[in-house]
N, CA, C and O of each residue as an XYZ file, in Angstrom:
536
protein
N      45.141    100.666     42.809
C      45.162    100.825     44.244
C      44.004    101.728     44.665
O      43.808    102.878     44.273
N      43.302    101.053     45.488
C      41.859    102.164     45.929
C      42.372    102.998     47.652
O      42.628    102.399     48.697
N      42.379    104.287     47.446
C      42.471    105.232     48.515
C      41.338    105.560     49.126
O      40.467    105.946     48.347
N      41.050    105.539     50.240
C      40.062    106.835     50.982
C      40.491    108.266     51.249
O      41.387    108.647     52.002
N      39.684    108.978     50.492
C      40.557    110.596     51.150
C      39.176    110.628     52.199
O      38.078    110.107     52.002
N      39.655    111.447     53.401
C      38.810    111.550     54.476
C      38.797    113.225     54.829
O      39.755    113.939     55.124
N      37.562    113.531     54.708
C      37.987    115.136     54.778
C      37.462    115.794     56.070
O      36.262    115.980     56.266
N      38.476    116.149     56.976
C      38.257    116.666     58.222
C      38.040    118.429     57.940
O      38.910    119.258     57.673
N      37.121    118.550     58.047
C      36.392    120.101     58.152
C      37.103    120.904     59.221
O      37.241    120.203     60.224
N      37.559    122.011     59.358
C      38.070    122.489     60.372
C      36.400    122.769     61.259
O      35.341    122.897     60.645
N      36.512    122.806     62.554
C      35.120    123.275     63.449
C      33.933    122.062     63.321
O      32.956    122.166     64.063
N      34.031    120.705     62.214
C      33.235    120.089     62.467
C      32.934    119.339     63.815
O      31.856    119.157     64.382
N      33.958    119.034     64.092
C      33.506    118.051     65.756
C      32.700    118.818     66.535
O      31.935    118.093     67.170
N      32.549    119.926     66.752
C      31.409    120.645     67.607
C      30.603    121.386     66.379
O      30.193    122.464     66.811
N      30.268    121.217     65.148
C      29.113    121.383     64.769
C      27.980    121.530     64.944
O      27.992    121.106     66.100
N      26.810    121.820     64.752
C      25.111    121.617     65.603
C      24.586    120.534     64.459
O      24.895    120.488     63.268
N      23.690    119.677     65.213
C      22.811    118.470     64.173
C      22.518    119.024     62.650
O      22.737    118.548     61.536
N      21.867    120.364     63.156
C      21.439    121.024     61.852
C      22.654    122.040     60.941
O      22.377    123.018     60.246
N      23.710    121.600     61.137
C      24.916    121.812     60.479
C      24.660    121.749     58.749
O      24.477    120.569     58.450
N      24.612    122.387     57.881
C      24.707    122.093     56.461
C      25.678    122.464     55.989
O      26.293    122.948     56.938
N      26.446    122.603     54.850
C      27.355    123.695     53.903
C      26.386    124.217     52.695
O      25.512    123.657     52.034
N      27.123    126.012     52.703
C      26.095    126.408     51.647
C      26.448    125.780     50.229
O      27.236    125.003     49.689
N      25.415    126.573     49.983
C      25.563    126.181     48.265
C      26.746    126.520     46.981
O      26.817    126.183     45.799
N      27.701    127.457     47.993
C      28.532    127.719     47.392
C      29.514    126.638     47.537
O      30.411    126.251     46.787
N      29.093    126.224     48.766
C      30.613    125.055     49.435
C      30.503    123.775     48.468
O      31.429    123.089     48.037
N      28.661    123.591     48.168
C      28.386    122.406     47.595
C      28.904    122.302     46.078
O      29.468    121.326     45.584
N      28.573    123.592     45.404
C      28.227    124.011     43.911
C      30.342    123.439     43.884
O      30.869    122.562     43.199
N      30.828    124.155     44.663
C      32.744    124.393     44.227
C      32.857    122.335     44.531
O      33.447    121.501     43.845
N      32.382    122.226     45.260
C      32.773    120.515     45.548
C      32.361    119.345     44.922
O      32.962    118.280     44.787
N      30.831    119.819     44.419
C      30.695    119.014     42.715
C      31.360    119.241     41.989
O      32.181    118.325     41.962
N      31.642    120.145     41.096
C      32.628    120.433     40.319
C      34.469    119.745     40.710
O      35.299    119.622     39.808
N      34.636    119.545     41.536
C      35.581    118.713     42.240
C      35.414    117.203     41.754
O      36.203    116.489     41.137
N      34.085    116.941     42.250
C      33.558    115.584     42.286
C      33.389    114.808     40.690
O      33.578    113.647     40.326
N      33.076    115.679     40.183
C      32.815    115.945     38.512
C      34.159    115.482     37.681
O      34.135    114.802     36.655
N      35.307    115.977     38.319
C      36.870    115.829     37.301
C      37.031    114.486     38.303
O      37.496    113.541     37.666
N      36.812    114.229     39.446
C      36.856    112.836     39.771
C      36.345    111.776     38.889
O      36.859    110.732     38.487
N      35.275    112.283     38.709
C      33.998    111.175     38.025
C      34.643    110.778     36.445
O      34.727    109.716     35.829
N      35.027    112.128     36.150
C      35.617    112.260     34.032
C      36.771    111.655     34.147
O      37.046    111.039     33.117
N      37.743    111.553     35.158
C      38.994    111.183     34.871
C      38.888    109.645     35.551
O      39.870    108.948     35.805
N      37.578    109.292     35.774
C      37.634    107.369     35.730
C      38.136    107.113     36.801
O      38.596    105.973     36.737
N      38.362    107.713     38.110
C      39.394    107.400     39.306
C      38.054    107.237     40.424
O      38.208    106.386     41.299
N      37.132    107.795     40.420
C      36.113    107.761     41.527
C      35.047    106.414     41.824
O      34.007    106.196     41.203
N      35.436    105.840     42.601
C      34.613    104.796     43.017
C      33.220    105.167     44.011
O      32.083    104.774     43.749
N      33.494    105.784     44.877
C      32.564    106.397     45.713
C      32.605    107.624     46.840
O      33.440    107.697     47.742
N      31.686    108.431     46.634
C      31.956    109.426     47.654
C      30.710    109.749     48.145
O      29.722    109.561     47.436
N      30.560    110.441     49.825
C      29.464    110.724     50.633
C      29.860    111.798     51.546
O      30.920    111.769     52.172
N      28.919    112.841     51.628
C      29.236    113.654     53.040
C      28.369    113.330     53.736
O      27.269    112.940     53.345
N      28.892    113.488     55.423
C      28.919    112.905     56.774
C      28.091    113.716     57.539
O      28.731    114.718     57.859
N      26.906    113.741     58.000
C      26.369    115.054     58.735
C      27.707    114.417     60.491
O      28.463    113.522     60.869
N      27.051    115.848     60.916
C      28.133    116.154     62.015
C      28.139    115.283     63.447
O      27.082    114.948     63.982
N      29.286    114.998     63.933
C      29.525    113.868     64.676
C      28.822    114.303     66.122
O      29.182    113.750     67.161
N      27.696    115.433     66.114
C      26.656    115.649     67.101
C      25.364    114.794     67.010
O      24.658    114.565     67.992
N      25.171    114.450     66.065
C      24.009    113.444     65.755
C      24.687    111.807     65.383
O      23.974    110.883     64.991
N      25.801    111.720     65.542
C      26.482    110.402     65.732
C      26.207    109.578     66.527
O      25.090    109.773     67.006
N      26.909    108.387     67.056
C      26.602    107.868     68.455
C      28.131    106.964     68.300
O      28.475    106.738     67.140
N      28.936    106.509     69.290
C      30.188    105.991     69.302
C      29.604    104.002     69.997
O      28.932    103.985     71.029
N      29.870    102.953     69.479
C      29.601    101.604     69.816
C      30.549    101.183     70.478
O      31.168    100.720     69.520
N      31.380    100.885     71.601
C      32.427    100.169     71.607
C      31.572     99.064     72.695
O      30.392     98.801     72.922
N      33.198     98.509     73.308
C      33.232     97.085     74.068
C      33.953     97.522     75.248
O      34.896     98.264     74.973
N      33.765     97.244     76.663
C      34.183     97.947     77.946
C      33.531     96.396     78.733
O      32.363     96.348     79.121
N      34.285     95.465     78.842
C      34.579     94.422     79.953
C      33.387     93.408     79.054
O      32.501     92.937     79.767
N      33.330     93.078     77.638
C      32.148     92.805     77.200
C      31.116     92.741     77.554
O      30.636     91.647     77.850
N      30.247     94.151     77.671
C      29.593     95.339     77.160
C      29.340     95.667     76.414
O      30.248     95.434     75.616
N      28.343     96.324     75.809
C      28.498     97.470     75.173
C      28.040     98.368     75.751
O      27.106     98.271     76.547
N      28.892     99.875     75.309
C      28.891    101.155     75.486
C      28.166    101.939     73.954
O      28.521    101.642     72.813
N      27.314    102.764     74.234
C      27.139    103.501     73.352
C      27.053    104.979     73.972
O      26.450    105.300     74.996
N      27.619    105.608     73.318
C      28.253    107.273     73.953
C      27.687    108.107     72.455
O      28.163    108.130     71.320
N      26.551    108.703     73.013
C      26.314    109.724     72.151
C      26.613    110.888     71.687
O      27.075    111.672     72.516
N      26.500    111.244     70.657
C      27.638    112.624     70.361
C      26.893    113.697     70.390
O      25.679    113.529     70.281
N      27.441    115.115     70.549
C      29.269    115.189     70.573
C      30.152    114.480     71.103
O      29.958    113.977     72.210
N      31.291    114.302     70.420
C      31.576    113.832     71.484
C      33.351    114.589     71.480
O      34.175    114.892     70.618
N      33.255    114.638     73.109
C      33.941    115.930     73.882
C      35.487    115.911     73.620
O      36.260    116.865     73.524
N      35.730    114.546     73.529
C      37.074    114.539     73.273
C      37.810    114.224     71.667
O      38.930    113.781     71.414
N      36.965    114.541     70.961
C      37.033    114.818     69.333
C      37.820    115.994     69.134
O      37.432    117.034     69.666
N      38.804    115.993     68.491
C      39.464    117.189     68.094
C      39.166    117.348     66.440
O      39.245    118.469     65.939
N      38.963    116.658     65.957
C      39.051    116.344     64.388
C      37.637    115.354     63.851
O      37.490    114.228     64.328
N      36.979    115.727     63.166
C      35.700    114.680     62.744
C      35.828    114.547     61.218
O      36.330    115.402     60.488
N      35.425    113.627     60.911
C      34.961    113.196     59.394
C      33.717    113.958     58.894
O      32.569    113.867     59.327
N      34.205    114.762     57.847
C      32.978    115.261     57.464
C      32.495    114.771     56.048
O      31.369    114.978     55.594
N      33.378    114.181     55.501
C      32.667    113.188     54.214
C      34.066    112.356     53.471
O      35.195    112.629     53.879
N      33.865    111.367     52.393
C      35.258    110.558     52.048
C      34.830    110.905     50.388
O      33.951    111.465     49.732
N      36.038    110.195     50.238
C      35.656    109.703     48.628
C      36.558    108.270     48.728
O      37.487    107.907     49.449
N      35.916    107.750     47.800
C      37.210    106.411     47.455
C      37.673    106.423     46.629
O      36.747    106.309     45.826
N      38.897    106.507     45.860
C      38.779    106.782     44.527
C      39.833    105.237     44.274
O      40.173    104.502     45.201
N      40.253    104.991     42.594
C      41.029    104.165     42.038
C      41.979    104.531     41.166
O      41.817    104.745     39.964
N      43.570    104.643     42.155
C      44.430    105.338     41.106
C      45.703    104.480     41.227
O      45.711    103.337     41.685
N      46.871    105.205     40.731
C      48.084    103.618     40.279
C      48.708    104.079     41.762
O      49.214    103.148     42.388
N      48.727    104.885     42.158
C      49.806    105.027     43.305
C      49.695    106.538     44.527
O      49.349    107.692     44.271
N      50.040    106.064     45.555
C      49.936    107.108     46.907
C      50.138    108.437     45.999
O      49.554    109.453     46.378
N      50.748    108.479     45.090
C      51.413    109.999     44.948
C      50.595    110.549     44.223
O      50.599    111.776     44.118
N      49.357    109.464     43.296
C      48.168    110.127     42.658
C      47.438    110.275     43.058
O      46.566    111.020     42.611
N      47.346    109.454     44.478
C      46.232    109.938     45.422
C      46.132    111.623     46.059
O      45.127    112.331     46.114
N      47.615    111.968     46.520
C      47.954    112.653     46.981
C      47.910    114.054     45.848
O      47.771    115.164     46.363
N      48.022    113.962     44.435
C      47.971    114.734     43.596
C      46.433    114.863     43.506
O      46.174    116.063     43.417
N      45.297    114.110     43.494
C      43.860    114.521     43.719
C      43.178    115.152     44.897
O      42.311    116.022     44.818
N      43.668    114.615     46.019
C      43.441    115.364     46.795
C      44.037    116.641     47.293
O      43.790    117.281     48.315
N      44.984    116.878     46.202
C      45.858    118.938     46.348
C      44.745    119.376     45.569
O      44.197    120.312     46.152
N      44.184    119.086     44.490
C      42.707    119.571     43.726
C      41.765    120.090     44.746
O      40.968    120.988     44.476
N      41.812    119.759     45.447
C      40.439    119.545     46.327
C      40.658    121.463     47.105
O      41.496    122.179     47.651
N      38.602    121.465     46.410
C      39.108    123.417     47.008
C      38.520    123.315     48.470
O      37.417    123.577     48.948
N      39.770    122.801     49.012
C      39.668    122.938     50.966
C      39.210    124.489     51.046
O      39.473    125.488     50.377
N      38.475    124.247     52.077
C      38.550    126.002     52.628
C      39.382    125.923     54.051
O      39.370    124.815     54.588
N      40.158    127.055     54.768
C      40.993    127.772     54.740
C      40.832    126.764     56.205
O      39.840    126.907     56.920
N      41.757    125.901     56.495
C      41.696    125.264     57.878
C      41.473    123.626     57.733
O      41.862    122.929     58.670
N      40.857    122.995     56.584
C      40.447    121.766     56.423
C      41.430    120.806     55.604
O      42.110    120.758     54.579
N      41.154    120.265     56.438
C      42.379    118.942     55.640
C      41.716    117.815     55.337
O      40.600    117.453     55.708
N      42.962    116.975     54.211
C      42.327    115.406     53.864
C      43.255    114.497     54.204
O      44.472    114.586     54.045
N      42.730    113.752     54.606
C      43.881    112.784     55.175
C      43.774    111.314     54.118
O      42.691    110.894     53.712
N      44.583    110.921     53.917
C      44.731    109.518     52.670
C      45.024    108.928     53.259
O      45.911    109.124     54.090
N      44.022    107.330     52.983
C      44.576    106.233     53.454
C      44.267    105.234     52.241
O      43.207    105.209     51.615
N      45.569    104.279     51.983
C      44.919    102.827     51.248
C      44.075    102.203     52.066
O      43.990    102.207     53.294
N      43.332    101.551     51.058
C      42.177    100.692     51.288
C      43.023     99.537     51.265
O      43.932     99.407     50.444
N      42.727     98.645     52.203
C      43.540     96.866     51.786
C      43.000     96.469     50.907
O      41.911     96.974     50.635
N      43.558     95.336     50.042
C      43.779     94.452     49.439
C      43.342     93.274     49.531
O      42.383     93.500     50.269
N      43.313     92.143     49.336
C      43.723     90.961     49.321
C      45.036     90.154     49.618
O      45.382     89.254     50.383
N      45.750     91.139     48.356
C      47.317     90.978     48.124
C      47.530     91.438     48.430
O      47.920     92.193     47.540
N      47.892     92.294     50.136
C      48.254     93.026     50.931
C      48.917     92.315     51.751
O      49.954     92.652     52.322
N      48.082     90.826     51.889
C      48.512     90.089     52.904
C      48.935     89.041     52.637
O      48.737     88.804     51.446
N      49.738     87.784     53.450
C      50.601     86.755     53.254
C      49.376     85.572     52.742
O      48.177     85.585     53.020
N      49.969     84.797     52.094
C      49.049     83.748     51.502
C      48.318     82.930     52.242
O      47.333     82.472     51.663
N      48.494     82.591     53.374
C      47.520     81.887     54.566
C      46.383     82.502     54.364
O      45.412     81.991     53.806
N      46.443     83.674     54.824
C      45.671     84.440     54.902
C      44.490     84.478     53.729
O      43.306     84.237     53.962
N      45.038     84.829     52.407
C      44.648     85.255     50.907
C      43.892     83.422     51.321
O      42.690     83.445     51.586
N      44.289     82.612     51.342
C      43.332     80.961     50.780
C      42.420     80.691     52.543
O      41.326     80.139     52.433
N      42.854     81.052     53.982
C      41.496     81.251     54.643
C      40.292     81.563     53.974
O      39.245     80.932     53.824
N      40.901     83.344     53.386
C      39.348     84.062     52.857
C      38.984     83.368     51.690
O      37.769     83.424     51.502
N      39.741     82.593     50.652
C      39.480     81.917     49.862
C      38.435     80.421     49.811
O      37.577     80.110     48.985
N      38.897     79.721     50.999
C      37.935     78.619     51.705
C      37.253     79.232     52.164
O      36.461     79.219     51.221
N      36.658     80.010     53.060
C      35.658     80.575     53.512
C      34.543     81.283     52.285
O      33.326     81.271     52.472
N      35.140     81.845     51.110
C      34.193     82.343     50.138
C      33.916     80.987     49.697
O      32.731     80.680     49.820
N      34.736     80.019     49.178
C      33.961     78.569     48.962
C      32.472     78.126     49.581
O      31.325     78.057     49.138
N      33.338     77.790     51.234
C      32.311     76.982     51.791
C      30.887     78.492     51.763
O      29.790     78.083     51.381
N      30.924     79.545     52.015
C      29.584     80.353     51.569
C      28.940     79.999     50.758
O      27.715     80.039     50.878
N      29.549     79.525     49.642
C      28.695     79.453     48.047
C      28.296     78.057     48.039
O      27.667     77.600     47.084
C-alpha cells in the first residue's frame, strides 16, 4: 500500500519566498530520510518551497483563475511529502511518529489509490484505454 505523508510546517503558509530550513533542520531530516531509504519503504520524497512563491489554477464559470500566493486564506501549507511503500495505515502511521517534527508541525497520511481500489468497470475502462494508447 503506497501512503503520502504530507508535512505541514507550523508558520509555513505566511513564510517569505526566500524561506529556507537550517542545516540543522536539514542534517536531523536526512537522517530521517536515510532509515526510510534502509528499511526499503521509500518511494519518493521532496520539500516544497513556501506557498508565497506558489500560484493557485482553478475554474470560475469556465475560466481560468490564477491567484497568486500567499495566499490569505491558507491556514496550513505543504511544506514537503514523502511517498513511501508499506503493508498497512498503521505502518504508515508508525513512520511518520519517527519523524523529528519540530514543536508545532504535523503530518498528515493519506493512501495513494490503487487500481484495486475501485469496482471493475472502472479497473477494464483504464484497461481499454491503456490498450487502445499502445
Amino acid at each position: 500500500m503506497r501512503f503520502m505523508m504530507l508535512i505541514l510546517p507550523a508558520g509555513y503558509a505566511s513564510a517569505a519566498p526566500d524561506h529556507r530550513p537550517d542545516l540543522k533542520s536539514i542534517e536531523t531530516m536526512m537522517s530521517y530520510n536515510k532509515s526510510l531509504c534502509e528499511a526499503g519503504v521509500l518511494l519518493a520524497l521532496d520539500g516544497l518551497h513556501p506557498g508565497s512563491t506558489g500560484a493557485r489554477v482553478t475554474k470560475v464559470e469556465g475560466k481560468v483563475k490564477v491567484t497568486d500566493g500567499p495566499f490569505a486564506e491558507a491556514k496550513e501549507a505543504i511544506g514537503g511529502y514523502w511517498i513511501i511503500d508499506v503493508s498497512s495505515r498503521d505502518e504508515a502511521i508508525a513512520w511518520a511518529s519517527r519523524c523529528p517534527l519540530p514543536p508545532g508541525d504535523t503530518i498528515e497520511i493519506r493512501q495513494v489509490f490503487e487500481l484495486n481500489d475501485f469496482p471493475p468497470e472502472v479497473k477494464k475502462a483504464v484497461d481499454d484505454m491503456h490498450a487502445t494508447a499502445q
